[in-house]
BAKEVO-801464 format. One record per residue (C-alpha): x, y, z; residue in one letter; residue number from 1. Coordinates in pm, 1 decimal. Example, Ala and Ser with C-alpha at 12.3 -4.5 7.8 and 13.67 -1.06 7.14 Angstrom:
<pts>
<pt u="1230.0" v="-450.0" w="780.0" res="A" n="1"/>
<pt u="1367.0" v="-106.0" w="714.0" res="S" n="2"/>
</pts>
This chain:
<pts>
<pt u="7062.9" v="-7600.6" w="5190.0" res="X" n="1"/>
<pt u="7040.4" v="-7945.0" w="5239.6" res="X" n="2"/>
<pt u="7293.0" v="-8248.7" w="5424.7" res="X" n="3"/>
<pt u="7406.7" v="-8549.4" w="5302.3" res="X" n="4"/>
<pt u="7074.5" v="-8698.9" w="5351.9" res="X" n="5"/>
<pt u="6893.8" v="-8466.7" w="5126.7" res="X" n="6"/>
<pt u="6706.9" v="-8359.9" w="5394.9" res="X" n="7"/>
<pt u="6684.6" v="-7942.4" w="5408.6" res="X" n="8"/>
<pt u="6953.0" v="-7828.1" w="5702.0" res="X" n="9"/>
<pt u="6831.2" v="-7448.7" w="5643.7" res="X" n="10"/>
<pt u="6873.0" v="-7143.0" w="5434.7" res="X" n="11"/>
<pt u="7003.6" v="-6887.9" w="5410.6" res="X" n="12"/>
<pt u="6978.8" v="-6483.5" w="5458.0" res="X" n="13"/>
<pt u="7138.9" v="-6213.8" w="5405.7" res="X" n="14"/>
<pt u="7079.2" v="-5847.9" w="5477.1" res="X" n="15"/>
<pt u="7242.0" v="-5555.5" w="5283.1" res="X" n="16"/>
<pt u="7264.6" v="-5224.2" w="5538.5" res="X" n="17"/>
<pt u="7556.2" v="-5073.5" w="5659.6" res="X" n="18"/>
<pt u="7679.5" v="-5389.6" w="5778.0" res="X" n="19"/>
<pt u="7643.6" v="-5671.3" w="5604.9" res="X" n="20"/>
<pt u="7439.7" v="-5963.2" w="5804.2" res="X" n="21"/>
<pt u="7398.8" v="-6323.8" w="5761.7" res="X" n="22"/>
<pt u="7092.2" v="-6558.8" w="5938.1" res="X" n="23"/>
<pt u="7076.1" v="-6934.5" w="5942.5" res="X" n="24"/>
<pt u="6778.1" v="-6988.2" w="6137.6" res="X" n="25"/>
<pt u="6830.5" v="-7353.6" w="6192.7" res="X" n="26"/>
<pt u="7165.9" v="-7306.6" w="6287.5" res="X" n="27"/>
<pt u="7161.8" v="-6911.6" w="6403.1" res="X" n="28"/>
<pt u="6909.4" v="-6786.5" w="6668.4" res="X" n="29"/>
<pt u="6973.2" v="-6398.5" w="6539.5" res="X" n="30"/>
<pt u="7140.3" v="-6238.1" w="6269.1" res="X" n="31"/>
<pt u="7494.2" v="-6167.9" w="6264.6" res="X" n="32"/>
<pt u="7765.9" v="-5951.3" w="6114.3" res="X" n="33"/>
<pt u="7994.5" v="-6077.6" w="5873.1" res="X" n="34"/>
<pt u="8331.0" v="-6177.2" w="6001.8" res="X" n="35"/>
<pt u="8516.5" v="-5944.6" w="5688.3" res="X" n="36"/>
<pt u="8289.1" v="-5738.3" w="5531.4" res="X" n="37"/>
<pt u="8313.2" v="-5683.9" w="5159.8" res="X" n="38"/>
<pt u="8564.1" v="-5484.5" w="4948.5" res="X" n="39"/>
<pt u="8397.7" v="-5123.0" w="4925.8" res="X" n="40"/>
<pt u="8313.8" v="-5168.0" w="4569.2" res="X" n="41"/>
<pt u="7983.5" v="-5086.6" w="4400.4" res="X" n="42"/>
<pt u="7984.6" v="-5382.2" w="4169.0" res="X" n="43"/>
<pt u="8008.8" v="-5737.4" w="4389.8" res="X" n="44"/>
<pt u="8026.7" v="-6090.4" w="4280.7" res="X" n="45"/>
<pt u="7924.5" v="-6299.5" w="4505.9" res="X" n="46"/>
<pt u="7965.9" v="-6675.3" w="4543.1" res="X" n="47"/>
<pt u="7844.5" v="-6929.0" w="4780.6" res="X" n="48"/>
<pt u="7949.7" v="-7288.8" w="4809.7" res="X" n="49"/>
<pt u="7874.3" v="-7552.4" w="5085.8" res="X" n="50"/>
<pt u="7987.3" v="-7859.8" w="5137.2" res="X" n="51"/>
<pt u="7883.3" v="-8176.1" w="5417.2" res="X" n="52"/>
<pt u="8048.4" v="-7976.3" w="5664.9" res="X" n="53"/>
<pt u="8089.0" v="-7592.7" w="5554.2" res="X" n="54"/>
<pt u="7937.3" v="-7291.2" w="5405.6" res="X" n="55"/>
<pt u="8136.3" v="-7041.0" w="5277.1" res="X" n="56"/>
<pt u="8029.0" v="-6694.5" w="5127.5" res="X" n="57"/>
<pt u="8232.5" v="-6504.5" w="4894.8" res="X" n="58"/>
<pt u="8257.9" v="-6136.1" w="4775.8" res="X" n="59"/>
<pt u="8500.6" v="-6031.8" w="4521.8" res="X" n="60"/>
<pt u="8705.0" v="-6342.3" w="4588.9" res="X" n="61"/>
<pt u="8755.9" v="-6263.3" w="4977.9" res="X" n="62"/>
<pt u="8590.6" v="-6518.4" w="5224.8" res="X" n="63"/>
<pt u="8357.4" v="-6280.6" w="5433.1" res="X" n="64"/>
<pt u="8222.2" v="-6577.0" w="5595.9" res="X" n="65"/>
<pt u="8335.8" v="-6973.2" w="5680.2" res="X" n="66"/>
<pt u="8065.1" v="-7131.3" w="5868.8" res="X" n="67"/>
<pt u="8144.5" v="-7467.1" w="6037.2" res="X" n="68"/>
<pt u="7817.1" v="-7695.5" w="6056.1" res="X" n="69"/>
<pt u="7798.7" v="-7861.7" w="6402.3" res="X" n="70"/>
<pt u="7712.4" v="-8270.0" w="6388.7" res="X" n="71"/>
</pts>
């Protein structure tokens, strides 16, 4: 991912177990749950969109995760 400057902020992970898991090791020092974990469906569509200030994951249109950048 990258800022408003183009310069790369960080990236980002995610880890498929029993819980679902997020890492943004520029912004996270371990990896954590998501907030709402997805629908139990076996088919997911996921979408991810970030903005200057935001990422937000989706799965199966629910928000599992709305990450606020700091400044």
């Amino acid at each position: 991912m990258n800022g408003k400057d183009g310069n790369e902020i960080s990236t980002v992970y995610l880890t498929f177990w029993n819980e679902i898991k997020y890492w943004l090791p520029k912004c996270t020092s371990e990896w954590i749950s998501l907030p709402v974990q997805p629908p139990e469906k076996v088919e997911k569509i996921w979408t991810i969109a970030k903005t200057e200030t935001v990422l937000i994951i989706m799965c199966n249109s629910i928000e599992v995760l709305n990450f606020q950048f700091a400044d």
